[in-house]
N, C-alpha and C positions, 0 to 999 in steps of 0.2 A: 240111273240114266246119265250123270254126268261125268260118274266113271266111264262109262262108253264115251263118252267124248273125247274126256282127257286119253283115253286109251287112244281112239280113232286119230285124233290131234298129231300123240305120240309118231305112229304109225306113219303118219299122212310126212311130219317133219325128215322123220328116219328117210322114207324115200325121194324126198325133196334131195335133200343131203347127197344121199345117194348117187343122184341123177346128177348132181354137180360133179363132185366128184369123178363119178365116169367120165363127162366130159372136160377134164382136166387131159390137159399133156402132160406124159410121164416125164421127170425131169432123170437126166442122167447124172450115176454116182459124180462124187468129185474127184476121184484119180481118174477116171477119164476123160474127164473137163480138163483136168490138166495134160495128161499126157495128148490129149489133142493139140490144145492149143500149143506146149511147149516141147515137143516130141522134140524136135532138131535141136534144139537147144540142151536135152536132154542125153540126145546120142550125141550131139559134139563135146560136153562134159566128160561122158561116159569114154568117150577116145582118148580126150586128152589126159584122164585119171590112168588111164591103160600105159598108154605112152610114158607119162613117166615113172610108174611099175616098172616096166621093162627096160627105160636107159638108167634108172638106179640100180637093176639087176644089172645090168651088163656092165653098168662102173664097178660097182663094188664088185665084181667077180673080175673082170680088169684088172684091179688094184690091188688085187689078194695075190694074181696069178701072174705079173712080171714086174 
């Protein structure tokens, strides 16, 4: 008999737990925690890494060429 309990106990815990749990709010990954909150910050890097890609190519090819 008090294996059924402890079993019932078990049981009774598990969907305790459970029931918490579902009522939890999903939290979201952390790349898009970030990319939310730092998005602009992220595409004005992302230009300004471009930008100078491209006036280094057009120096060096500039330089070679007159």
């Amino acid at each position: 008999m008090a294996e059924r309990n402890e079993h019932q106990r078990a049981l009774e815990d598990g969907a305790r737990s459970s029931r918490e749990a579902a009522g939890l709010v999903p939290r979201d990954a952390l790349h898009l925690v970030v990319w939310r909150r730092y998005r602009w910050w992220i595409v004005g890097a992302g230009l300004l890494l471009l930008e100078a890609i491209v006036m280094s190519t057009l120096g060096s090819t500039m330089g070679t060429h007159f």
